[in-house]
C-alpha positions as MATLAB code, in Angstrom:
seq = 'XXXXXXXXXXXXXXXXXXXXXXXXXXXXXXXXXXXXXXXXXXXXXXXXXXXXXXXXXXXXXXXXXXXXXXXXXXXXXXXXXXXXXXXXXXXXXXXXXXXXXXXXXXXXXXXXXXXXXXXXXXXXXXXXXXXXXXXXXXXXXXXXXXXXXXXXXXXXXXXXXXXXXXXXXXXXXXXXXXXXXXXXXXXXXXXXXXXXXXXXXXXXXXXXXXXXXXXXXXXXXXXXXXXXXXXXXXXXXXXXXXXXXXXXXXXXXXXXXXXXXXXXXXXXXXXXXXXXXXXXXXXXXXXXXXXXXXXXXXXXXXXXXXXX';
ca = [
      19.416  -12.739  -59.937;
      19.345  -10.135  -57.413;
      17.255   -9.453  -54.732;
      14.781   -7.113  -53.546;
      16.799   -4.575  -50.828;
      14.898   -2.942  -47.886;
      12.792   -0.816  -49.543;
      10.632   -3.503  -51.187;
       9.975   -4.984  -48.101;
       8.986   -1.747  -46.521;
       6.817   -1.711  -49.316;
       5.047   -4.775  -48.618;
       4.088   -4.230  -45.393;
       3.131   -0.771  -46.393;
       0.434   -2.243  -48.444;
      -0.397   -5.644  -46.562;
      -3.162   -4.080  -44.707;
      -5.183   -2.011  -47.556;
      -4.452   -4.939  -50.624;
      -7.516   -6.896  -49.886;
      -9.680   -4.066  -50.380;
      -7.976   -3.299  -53.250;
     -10.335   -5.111  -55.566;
     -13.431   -3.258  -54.554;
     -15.133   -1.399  -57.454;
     -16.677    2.372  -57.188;
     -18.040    4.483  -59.727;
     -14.855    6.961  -58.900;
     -12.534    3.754  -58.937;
      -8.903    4.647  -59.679;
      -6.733    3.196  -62.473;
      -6.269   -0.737  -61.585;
      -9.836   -1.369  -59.852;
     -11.596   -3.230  -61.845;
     -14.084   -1.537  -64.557;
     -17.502   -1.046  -63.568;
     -18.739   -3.424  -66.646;
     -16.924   -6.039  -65.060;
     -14.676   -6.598  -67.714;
     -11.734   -8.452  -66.210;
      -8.487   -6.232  -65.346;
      -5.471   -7.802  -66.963;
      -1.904   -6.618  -65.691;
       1.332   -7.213  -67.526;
       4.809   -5.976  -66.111;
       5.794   -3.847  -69.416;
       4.359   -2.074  -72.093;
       5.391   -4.122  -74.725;
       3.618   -6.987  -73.693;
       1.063   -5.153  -72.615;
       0.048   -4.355  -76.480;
       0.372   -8.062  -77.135;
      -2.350   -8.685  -74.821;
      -4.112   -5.739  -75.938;
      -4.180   -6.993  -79.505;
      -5.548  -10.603  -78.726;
      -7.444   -9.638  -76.058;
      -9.740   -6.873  -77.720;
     -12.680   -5.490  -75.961;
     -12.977   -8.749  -73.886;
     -10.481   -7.577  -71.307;
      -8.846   -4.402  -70.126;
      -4.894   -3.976  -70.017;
      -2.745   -1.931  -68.164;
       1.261   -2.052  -67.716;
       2.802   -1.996  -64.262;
       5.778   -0.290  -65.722;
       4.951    2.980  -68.196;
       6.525    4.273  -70.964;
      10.226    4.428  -70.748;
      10.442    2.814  -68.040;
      13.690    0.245  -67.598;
      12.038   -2.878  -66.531;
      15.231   -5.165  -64.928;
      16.058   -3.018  -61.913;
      11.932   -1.600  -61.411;
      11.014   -0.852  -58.213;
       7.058   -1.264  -57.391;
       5.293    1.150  -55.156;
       2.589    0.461  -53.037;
      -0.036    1.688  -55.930;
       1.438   -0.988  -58.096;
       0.943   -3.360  -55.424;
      -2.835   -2.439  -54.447;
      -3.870   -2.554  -58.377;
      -2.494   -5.563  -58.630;
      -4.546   -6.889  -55.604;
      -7.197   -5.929  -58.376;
      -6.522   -7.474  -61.649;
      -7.633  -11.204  -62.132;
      -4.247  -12.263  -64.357;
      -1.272  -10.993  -64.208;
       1.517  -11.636  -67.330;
       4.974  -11.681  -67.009;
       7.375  -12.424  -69.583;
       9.859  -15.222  -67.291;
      13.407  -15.866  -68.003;
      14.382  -13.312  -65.109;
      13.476  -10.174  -66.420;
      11.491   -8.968  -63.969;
      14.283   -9.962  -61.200;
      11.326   -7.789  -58.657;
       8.273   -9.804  -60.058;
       8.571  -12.623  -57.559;
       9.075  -10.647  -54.557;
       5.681   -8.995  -56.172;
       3.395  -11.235  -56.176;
       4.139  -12.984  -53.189;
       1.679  -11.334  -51.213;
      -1.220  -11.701  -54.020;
      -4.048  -13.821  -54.679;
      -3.588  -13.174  -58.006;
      -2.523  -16.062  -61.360;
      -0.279  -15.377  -63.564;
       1.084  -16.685  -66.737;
       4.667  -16.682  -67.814;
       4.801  -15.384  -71.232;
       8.335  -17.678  -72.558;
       6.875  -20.702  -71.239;
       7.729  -23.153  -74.175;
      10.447  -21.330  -76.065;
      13.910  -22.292  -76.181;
      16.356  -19.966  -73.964;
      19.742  -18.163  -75.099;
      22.146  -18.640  -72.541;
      23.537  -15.210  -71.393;
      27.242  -15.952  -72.275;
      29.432  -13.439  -70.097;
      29.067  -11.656  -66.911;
      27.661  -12.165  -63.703;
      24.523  -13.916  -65.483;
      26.425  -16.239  -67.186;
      24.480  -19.483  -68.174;
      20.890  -17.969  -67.047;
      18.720  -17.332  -70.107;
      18.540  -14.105  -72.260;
      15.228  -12.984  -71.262;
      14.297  -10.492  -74.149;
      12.492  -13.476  -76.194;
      10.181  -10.840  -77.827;
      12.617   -9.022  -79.890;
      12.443  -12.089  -82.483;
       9.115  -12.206  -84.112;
       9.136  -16.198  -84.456;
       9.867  -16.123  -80.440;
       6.814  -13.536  -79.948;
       4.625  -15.975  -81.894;
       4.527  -18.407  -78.440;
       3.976  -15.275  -76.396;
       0.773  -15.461  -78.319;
       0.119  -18.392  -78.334;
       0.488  -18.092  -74.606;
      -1.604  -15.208  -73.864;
      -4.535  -16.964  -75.752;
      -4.420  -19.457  -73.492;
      -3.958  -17.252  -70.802;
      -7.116  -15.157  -71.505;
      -9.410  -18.223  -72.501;
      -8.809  -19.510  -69.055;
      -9.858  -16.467  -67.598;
     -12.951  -15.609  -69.813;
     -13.808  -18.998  -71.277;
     -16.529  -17.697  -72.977;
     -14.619  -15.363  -75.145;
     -11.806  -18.242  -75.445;
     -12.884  -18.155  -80.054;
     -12.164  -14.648  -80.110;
      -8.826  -14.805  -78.528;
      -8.148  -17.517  -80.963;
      -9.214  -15.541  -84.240;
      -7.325  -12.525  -82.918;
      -4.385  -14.688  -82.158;
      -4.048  -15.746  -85.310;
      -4.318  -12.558  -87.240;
      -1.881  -11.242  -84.997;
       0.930  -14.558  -85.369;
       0.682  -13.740  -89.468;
       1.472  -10.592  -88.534;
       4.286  -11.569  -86.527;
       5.581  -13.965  -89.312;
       5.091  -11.579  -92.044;
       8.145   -9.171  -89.980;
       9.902  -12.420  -89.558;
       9.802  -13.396  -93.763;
      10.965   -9.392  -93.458;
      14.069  -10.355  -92.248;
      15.149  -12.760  -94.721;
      15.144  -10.154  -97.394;
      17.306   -7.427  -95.359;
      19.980  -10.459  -94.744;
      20.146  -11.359  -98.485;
      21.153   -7.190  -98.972;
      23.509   -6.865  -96.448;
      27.386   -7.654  -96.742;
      28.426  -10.426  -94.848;
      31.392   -8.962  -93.280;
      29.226   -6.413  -91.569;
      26.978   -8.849  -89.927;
      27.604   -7.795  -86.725;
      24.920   -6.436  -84.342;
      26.779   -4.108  -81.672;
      24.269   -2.886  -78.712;
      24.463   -1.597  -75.399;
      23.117   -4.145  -73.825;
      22.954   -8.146  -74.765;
      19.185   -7.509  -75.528;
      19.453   -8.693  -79.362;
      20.290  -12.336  -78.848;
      17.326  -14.147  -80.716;
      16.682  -11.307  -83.302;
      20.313  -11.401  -84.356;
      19.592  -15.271  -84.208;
      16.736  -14.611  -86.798;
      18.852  -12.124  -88.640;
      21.688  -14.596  -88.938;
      23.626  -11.632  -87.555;
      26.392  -12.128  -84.527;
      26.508  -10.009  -81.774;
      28.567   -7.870  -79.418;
      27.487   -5.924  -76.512;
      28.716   -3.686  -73.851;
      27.197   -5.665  -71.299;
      24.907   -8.869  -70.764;
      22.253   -7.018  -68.526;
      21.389   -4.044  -67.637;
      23.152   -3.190  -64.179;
      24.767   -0.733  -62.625;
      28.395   -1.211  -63.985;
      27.332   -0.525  -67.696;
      30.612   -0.904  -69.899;
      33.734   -1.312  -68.425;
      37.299    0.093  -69.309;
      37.603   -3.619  -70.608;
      34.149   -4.512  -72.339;
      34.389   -0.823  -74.918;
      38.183   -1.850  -75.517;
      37.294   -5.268  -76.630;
      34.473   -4.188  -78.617;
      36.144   -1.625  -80.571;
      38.844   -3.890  -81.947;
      36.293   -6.251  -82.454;
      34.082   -3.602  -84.675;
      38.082   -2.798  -86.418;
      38.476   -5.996  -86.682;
      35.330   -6.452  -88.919;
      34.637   -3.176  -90.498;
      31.033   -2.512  -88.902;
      29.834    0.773  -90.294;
      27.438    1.300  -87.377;
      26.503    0.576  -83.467;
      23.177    1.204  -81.880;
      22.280    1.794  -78.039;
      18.956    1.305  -76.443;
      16.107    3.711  -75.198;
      16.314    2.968  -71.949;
      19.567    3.165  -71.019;
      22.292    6.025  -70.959;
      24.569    5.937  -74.587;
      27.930    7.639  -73.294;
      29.660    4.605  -73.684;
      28.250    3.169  -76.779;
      29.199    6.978  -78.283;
      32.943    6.590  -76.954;
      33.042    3.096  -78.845;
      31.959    4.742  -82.076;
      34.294    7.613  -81.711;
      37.510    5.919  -81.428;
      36.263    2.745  -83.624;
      35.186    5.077  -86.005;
      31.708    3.384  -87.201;
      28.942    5.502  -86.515;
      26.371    5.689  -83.783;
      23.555    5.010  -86.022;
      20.863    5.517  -83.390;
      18.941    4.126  -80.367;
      16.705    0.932  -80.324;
      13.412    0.131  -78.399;
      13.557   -2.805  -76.526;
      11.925   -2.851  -72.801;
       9.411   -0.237  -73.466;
       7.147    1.072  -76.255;
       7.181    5.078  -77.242;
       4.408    6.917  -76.573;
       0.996    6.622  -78.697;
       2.483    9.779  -80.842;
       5.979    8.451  -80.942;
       7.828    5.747  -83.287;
       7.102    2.675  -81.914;
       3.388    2.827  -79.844;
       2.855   -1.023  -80.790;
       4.886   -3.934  -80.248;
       4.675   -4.774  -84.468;
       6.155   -0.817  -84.551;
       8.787   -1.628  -82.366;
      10.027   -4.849  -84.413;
       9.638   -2.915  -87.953;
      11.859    0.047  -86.662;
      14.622   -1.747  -84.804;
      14.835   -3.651  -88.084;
      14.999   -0.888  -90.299;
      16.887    0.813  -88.001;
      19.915   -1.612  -87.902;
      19.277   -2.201  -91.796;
      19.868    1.415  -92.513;
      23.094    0.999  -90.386;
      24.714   -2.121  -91.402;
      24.309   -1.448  -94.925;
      26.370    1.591  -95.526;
];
């Protein structure tokens, strides 16, 4: 995976001097100090996973994201304030498999555990591209998958407040019947849909393990987000794929720009049935403020597409 450039290591030495005092606590103590209960300060590197925690976690811990809203987590660059809150927080989650190609780079220069969130699941290999062979990092979009992130961040959080370590538990398991509840979901939106239209076409090769659990296949534009997104090549190939097999619809993702996925529905002719939340949850108002959102209305959304 790539490396940091320049400007993260200017960033580093920006902050080396003022991240030890990071952690110090006063009553006008900015977003990232710890709270003056002494709850602990849990960080997580997107939002997404950052409910997850949330949801186990309860009132035993505080959560914050080092990426916000809409944010496109692959190519993030942290700035010093990310840095200096993380000199804070007493665990920091990350969800592995090379996602956060800036995480390492990050936490080099912090005293700080972590816990990678896709420890114990079974990788996708990426299967074109310049990532060829590394795994598919976006685990979480399959709700049997996000079950070990659970499982994960209870173990996670009982290390860190041992005391609370039965809570986490109980909410962990209220929240993985949740998770398999969307996942018995699935099974009835396959049964509906015609076979010859179970194809998932995305922007971006971030649908590997739900089309896995939606016994769907899967074209893309491109494996990872990067900055060549959809070559001359890639559309072409794709839209004689999607002639090939009669897909009614293609989908894009929030984070990233659509103008090519819109060219590949215009001369395919299946329709651009909408965008799909991935790296980031909406807003609290918006469609998808929860990871469980997120799941029900990328499902719905490609059910609502595929079975025209």
């Amino acid at each position: 995976m790539p490396k940091f450039g320049t400007r993260m290591g200017r960033i580093l030495a920006s902050v080396a001097a003022v991240a030890v005092v990071a952690g110090c606590s006063t009553a006008n103590s900015a977003p990232g100090d710890r709270a003056d209960d002494g709850t602990p300060l849990v960080l997580t590197t997107f939002t997404v996973i950052a409910d997850m925690v949330r949801a186990v976690g309860g009132d035993d811990v505080r959560v914050e994201s080092i990426t916000k809203v809409g944010a496109e987590i692959h190519g993030y660059e942290p700035t010093p304030s990310d840095l200096r809150n993380a000199a804070s927080a007493d665990l920091i989650f990350d969800n592995g498999f090379g996602l956060e190609r800036w995480f390492e780079d990050f936490v080099a220069t912090l005293d700080v555990p972590h816990v990678v969130l896709t420890e114990g699941i079974e990788p996708i290999a990426i299967s074109t591209g310049d990532y060829q062979g590394l795994p598919n990092p976006h685990a979480w979009m399959s709700p049997i998958a996000g079950q070990t992130y659970v499982d994960n961040i209870v173990a996670g959080l009982s290390e860190l407040v041992p005391d609370a370590a039965a809570r986490f538990e109980e909410r962990g398991a209220a929240y993985r019947n949740e998770l398999q509840g969307v996942a018995e979901q699935l099974t009835v939106f396959l049964a509906a849909l015609d076979p010859d239209h179970r194809l998932l076409v995305t922007c971006e090769g971030a649908f590997s393990y739900l089309a896995r659990d939606l016994g769907l296949d899967e074209a893309y534009l491109w494996p990872v987000n990067s900055d060549t997104q959809g070559t001359p090549q890639q559309i072409r190939k794709v839209i004689e794929l999607i002639q090939d097999r009669n897909v009614p619809a293609v989908f894009c993702e929030t984070t990233v720009n659509s103008a090519s996925q819109q060219q590949v529905a215009s001369e395919s002719g299946a329709e651009f049935a909408g965008k799909l939340f991935v790296d980031s949850l909406s807003e609290p108002d918006g469609p998808v403020p929860t990871y469980l959102d997120l799941l029900r209305y990328d499902v719905n959304l490609i059910a609502d597409g595929l079975m025209q």
